[in-house]
LOTORPA-596138 format. One line per field, with one value per residue: residue number from 1; residue in three letters; x, y, z of N, C-alpha, C, O in turn. Coordinates in steps of 0.2 Angstrom, whole numbers, plus 5000, padded with zeros to 4 digits. Layout:
<recs>
nr	NUM;...
rest	ALA;...
npx	X;...
npy	Y;...
npz	Z;...
capx	X;...
capy	Y;...
capz	Z;...
cpx	X;...
cpy	Y;...
cpz	Z;...
opx	X;...
opy	Y;...
opz	Z;...
</recs>
This chain:
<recs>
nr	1;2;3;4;5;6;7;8;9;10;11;12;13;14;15;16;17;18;19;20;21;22;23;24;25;26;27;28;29;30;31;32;33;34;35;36;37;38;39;40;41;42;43;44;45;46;47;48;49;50;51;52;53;54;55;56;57;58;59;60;61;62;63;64;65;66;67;68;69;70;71;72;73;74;75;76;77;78;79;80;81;82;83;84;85;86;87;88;89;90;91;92;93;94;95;96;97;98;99;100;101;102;103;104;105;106;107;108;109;110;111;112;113;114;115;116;117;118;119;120;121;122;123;124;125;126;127;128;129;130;131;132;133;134;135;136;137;138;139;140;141;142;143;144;145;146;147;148;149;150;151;152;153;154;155;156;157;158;159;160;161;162;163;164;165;166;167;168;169;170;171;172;173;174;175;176;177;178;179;180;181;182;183;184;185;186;187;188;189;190;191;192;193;194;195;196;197;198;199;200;201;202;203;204;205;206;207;208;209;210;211;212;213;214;215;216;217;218;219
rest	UNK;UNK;UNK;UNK;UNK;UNK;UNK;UNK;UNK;UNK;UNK;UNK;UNK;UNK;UNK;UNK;UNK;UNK;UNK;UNK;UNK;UNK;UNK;UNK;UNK;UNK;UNK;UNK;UNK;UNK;UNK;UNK;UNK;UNK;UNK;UNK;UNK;UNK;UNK;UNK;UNK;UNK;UNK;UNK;UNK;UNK;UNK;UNK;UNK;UNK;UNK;UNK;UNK;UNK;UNK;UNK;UNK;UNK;UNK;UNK;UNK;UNK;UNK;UNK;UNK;UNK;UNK;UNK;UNK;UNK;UNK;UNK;UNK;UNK;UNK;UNK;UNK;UNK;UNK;UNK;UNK;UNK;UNK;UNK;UNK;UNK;UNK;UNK;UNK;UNK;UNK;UNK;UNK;UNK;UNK;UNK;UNK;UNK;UNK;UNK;UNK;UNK;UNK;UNK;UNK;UNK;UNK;UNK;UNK;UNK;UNK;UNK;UNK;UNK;UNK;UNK;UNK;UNK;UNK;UNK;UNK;UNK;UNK;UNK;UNK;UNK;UNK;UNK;UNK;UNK;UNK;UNK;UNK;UNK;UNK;UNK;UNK;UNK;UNK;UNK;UNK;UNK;UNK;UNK;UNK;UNK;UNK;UNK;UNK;UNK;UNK;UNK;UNK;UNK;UNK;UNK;UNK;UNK;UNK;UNK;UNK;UNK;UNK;UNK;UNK;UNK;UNK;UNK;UNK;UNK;UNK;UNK;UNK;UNK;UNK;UNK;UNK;UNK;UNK;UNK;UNK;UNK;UNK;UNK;UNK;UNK;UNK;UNK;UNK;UNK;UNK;UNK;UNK;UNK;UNK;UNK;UNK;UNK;UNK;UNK;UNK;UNK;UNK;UNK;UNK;UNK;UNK;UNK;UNK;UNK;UNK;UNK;UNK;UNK;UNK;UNK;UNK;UNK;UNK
npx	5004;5009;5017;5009;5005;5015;5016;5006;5006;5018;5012;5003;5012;5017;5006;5003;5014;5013;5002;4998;4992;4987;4975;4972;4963;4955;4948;4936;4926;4910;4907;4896;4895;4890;4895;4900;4903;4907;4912;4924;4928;4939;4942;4953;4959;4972;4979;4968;4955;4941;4929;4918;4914;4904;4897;4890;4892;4886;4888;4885;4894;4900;4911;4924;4933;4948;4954;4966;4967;4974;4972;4963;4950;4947;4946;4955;4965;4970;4972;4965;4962;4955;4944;4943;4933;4923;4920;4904;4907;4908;4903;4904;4896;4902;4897;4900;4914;4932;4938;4941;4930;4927;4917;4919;4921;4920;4926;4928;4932;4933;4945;4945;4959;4970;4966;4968;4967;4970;4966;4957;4948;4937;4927;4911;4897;4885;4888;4893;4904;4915;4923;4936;4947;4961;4963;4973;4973;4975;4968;4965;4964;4955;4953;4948;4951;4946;4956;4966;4975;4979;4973;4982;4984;4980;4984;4972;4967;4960;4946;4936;4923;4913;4900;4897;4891;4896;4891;4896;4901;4907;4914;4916;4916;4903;4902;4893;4892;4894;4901;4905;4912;4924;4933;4950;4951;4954;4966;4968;4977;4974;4989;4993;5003;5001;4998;4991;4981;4974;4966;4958;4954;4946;4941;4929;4925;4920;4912;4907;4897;4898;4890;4893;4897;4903;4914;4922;4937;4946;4962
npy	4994;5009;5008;5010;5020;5032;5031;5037;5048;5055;5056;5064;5078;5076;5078;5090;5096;5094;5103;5120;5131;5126;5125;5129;5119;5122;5115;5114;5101;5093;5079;5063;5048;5030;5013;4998;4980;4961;4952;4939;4930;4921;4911;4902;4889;4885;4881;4875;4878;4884;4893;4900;4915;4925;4937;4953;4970;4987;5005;5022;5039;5056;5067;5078;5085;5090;5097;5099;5102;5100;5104;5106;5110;5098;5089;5083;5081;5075;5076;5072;5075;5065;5067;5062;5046;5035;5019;5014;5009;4992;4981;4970;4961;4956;4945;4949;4956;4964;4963;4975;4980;4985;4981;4968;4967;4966;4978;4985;4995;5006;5019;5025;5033;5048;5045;5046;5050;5047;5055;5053;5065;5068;5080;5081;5085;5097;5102;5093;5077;5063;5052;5044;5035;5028;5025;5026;5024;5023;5012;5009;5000;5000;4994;4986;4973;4959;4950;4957;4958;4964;4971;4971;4986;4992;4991;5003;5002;5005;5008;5019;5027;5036;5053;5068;5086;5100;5117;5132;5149;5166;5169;5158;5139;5127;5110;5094;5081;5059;5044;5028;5017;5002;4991;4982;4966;4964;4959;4954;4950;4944;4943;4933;4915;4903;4891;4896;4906;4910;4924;4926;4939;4943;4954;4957;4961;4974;4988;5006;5020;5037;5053;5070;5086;5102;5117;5126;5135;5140;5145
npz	5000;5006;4994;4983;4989;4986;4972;4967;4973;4966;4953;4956;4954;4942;4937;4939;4935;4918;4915;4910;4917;4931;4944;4963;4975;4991;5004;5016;5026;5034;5039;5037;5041;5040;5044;5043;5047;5048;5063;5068;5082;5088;5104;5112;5124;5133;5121;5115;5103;5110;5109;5097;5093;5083;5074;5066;5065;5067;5064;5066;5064;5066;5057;5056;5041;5028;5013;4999;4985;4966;4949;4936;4922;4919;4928;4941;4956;4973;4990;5007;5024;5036;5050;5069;5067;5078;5085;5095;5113;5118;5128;5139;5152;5166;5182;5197;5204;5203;5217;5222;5221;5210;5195;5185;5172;5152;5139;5125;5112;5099;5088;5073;5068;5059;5044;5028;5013;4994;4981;4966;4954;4944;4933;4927;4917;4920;4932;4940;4948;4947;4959;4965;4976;4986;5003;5019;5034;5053;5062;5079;5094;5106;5124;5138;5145;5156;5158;5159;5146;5129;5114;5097;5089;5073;5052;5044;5027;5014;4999;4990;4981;4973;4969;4967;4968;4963;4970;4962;4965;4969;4982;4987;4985;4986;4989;4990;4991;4991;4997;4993;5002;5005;5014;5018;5023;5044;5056;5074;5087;5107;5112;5118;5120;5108;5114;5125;5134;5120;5111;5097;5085;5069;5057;5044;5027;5028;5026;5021;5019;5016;5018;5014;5016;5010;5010;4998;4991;4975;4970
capx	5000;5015;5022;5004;5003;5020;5016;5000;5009;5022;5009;5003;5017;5019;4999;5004;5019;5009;4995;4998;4990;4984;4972;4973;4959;4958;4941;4935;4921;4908;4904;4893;4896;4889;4901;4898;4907;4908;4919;4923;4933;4940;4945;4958;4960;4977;4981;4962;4949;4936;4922;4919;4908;4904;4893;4888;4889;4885;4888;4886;4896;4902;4918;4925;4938;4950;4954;4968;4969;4978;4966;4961;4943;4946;4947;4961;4970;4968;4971;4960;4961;4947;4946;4944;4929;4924;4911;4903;4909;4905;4903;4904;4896;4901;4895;4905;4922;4938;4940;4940;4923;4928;4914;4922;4919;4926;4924;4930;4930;4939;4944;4947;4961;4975;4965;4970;4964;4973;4961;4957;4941;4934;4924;4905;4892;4881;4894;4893;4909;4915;4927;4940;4953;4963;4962;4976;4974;4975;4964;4967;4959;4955;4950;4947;4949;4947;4961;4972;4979;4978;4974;4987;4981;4981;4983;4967;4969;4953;4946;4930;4921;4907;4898;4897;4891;4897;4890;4902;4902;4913;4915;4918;4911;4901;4903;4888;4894;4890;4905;4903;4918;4928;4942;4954;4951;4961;4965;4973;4975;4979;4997;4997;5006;4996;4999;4991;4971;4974;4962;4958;4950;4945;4935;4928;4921;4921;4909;4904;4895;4897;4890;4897;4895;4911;4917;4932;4941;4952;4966
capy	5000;5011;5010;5013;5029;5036;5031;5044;5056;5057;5058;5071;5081;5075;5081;5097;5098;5094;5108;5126;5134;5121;5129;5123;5120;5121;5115;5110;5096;5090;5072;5059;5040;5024;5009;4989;4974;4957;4950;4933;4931;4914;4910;4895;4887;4880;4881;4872;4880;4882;4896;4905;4920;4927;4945;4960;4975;4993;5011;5028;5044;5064;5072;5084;5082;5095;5093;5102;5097;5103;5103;5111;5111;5091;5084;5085;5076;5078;5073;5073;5071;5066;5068;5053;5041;5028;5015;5014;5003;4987;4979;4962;4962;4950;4946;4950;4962;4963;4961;4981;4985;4989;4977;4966;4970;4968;4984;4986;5000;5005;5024;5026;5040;5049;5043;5050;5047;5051;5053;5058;5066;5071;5084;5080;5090;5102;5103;5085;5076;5058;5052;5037;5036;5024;5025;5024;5026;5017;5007;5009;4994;5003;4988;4984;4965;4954;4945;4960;4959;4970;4967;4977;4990;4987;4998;5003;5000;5001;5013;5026;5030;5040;5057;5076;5092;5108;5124;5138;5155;5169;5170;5149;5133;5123;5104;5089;5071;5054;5039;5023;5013;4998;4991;4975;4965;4963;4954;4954;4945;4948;4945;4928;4911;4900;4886;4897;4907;4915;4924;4930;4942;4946;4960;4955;4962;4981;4993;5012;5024;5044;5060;5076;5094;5105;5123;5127;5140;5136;5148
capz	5000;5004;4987;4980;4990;4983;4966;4967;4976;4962;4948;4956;4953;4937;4933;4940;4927;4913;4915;4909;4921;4937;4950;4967;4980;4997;5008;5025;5024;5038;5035;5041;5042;5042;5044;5045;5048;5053;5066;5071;5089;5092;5110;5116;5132;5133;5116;5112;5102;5115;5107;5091;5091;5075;5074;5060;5067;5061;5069;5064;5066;5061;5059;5047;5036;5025;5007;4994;4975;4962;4944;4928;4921;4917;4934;4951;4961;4978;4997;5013;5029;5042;5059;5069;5068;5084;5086;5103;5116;5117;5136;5141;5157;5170;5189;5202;5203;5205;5225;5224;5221;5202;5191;5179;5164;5146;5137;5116;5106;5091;5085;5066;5066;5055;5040;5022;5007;4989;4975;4958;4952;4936;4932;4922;4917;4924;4940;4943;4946;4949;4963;4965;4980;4991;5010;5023;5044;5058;5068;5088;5098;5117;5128;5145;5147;5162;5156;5160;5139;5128;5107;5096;5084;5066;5048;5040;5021;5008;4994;4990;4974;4971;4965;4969;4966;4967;4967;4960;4969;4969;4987;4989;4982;4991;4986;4992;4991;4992;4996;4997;5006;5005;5018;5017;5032;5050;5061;5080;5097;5114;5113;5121;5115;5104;5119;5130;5133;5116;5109;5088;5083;5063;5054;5038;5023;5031;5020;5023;5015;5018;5016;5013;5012;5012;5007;4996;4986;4972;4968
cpx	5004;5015;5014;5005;5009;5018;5011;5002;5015;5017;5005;5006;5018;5013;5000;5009;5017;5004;4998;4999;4988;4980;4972;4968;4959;4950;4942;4926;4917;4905;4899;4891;4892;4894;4896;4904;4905;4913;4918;4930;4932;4943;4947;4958;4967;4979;4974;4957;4943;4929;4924;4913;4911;4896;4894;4886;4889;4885;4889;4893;4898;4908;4919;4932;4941;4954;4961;4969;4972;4975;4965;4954;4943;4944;4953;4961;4972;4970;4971;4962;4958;4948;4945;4936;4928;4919;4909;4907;4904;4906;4901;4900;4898;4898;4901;4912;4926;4941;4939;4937;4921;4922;4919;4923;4923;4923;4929;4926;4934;4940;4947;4952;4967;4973;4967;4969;4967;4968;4960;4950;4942;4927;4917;4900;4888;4884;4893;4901;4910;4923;4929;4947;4955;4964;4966;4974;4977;4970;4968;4965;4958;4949;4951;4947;4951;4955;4970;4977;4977;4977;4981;4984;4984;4980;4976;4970;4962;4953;4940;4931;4915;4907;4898;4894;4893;4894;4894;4898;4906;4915;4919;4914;4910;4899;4898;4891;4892;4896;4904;4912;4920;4933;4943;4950;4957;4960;4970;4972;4975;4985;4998;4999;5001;4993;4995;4983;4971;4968;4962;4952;4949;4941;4934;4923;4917;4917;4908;4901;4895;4893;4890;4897;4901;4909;4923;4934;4946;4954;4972
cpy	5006;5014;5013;5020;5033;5037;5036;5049;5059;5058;5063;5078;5081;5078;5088;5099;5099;5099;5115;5129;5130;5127;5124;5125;5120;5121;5111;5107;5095;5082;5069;5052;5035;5018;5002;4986;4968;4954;4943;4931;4921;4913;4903;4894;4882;4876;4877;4877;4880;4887;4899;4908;4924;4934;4951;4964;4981;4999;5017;5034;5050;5065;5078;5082;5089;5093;5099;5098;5102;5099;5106;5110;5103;5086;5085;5080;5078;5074;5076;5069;5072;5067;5062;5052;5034;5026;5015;5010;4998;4983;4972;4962;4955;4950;4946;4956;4959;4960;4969;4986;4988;4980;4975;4964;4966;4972;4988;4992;5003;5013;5023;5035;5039;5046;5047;5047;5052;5048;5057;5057;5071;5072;5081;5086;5090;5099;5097;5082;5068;5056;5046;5038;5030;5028;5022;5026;5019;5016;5005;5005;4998;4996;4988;4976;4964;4951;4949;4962;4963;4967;4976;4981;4988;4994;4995;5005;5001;5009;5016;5025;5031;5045;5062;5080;5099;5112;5131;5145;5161;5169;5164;5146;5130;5116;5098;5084;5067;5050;5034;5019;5006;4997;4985;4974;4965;4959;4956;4951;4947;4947;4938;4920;4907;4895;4888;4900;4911;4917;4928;4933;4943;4946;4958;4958;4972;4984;5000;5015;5032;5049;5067;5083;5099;5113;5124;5132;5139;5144;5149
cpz	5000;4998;4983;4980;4987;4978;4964;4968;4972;4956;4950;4955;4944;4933;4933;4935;4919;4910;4915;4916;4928;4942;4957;4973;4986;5001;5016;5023;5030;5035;5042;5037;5044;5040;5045;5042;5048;5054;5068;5077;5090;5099;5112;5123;5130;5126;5110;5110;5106;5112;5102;5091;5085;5076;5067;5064;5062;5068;5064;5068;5063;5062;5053;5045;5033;5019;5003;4989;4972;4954;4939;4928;4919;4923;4938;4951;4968;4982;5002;5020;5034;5048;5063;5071;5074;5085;5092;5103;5117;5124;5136;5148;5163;5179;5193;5204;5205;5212;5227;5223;5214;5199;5185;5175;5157;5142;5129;5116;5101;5089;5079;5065;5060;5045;5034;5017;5000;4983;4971;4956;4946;4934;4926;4921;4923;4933;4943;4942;4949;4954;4963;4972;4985;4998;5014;5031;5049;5062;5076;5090;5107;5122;5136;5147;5153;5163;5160;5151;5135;5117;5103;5089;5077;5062;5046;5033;5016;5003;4994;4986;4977;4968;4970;4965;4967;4963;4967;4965;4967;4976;4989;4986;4986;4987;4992;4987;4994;4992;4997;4997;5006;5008;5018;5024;5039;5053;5067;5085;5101;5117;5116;5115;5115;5107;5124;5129;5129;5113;5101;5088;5073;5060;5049;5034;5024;5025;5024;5018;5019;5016;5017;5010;5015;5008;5005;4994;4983;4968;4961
opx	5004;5015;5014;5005;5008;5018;5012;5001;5017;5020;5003;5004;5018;5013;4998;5007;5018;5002;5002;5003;4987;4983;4973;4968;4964;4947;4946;4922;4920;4901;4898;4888;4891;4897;4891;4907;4899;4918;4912;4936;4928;4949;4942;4958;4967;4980;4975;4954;4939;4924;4930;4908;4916;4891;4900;4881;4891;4883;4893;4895;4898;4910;4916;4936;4938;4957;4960;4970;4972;4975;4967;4951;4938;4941;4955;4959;4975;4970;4974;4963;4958;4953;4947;4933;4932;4914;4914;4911;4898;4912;4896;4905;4896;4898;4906;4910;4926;4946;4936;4938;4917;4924;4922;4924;4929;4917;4934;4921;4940;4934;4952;4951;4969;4977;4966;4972;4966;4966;4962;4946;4946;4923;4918;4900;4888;4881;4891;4904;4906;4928;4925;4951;4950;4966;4965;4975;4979;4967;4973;4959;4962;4943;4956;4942;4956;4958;4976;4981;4972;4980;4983;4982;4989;4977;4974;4975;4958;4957;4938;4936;4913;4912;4900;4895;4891;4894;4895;4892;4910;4921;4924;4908;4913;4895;4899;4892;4890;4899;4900;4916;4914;4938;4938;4948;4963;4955;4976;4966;4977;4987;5004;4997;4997;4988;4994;4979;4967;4963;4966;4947;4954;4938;4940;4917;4913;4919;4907;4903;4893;4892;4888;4896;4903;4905;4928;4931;4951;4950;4976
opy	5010;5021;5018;5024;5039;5043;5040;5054;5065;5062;5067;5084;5086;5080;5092;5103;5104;5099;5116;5130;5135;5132;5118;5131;5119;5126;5108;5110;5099;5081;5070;5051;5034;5019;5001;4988;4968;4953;4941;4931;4917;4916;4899;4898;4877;4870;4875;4880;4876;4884;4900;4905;4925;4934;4953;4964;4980;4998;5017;5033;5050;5064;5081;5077;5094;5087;5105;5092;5108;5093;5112;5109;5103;5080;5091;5075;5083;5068;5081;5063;5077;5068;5057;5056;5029;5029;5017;5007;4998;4984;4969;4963;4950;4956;4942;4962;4953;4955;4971;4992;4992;4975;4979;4959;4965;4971;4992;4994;5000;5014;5019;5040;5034;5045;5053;5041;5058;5042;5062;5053;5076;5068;5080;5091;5087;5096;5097;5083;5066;5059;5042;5043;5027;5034;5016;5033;5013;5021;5002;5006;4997;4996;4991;4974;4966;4951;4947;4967;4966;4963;4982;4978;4985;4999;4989;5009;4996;5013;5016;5022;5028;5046;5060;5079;5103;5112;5135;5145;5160;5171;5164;5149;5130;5116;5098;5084;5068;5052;5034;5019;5003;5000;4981;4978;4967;4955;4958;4950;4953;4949;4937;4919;4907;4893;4884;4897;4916;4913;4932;4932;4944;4942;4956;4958;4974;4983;5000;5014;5033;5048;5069;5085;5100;5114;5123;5137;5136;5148;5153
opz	4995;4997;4979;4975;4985;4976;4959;4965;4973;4952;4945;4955;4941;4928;4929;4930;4915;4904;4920;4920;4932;4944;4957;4976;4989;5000;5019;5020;5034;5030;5048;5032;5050;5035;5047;5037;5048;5051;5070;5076;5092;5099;5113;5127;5126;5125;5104;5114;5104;5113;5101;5089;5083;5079;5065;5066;5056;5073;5059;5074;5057;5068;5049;5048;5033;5020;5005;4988;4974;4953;4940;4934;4915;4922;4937;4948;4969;4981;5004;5022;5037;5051;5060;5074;5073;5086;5096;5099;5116;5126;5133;5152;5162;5182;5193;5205;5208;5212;5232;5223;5212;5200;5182;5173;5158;5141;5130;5117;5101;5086;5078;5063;5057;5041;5035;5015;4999;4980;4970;4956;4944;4933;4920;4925;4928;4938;4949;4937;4953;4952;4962;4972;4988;4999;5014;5032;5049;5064;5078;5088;5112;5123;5138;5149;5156;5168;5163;5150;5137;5115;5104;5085;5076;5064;5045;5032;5016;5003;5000;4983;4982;4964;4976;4959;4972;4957;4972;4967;4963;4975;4992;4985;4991;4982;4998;4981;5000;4986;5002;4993;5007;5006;5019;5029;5038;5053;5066;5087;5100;5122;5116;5110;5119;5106;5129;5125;5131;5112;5100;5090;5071;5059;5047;5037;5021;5019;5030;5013;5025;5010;5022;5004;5021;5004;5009;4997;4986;4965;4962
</recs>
């Protein structure tokens, strides 16, 4: 993915060289998210397969986001980045406590930060435009387990397409958009040996859809 994100980040440079004139954009977005998953968590005892829960969740959220491209009247090339997105927590409940009055819980939740996305959009009639871009961040795991262990955060990987409108101005443009999302899968444990109360976690099949209304000014 890496070598991906270089090879865009050098052809924009090179789209920039090729174009007379290039104008360049600059906006601030607020978005709003729907995301879904399914996860399947195997848990070991003493290096034996003992349970497999399997679940499809789904969770909403807003953030904003900030966007520059570099473009002519044919289409841009551009890159954004969002603010962070987090699903609820997830609680386990169990009976009893600690010994010090603290309930003993296990309590998952997951922020989506540092996310950035490099894409190319082109320009259609009547101020409609189409959108394509790859997606890197991280995935943070924030847990509370009984166990005491801890799972380890993972990269977030996937891609966007969709449409948009913008309505021109003299003052700023204001741009309404529609993404729909795609992300590789993950996977992570809690750090223990495979001989011992290991546990697996992995997300599969990861989709989201956004929408998005922003302000920019291209220069």
């Amino acid at each position: 993915m890496k070598k991906v994100l270089l090879i865009i980040l050098a052809g924009m440079f090179a789209f920039g060289s090729a174009l007379a004139q290039p104008s360049f954009t600059v906006g601030l977005g607020l978005n709003h998210g729907v995301f879904a998953g399914e996860g399947r968590e195997e848990n070991f005892n003493d290096g034996s397969l003992n349970t497999v829960t399997e679940e499809y969740g789904a969770f909403t959220d807003s953030f904003a986001s900030v966007y520059v491209e570099m473009g002519n009247e044919v289409g841009a090339i551009g890159i954004s980045y969002q603010g962070e997105a987090s699903t609820p927590t997830n609680i386990n409940e169990a009976n009893g406590d600690t010994g010090s009055g603290v309930e003993n819980n296990t309590e998952v939740s997951v922020d989506f930060s540092s996310v950035t996305t490099l894409y190319g959009l082109v320009n259609l009639p009547m101020n409609m435009y189409a959108k394509v871009g790859i997606v890197s961040g991280d995935i943070e795991i924030n847990e509370t387990l009984r166990s005491g262990n801890s799972y380890a955060d993972q990269d977030l990987e996937g891609y966007v397409a969709g449409f948009g409108y913008q309505h021109e101005a003299d003052a700023a443009n204001i741009r309404v958009e529609l993404l729909g999302h795609t992300y590789d899968d993950v996977e992570s444990n809690n750090g223990v040996s495979s001989s011992g109360n290991l546990n697996k976690v992995r997300v599969s099949n990861m989709i989201g859809a956004t929408a998005q209304i922003s302000v920019n000014r291209s220069f």
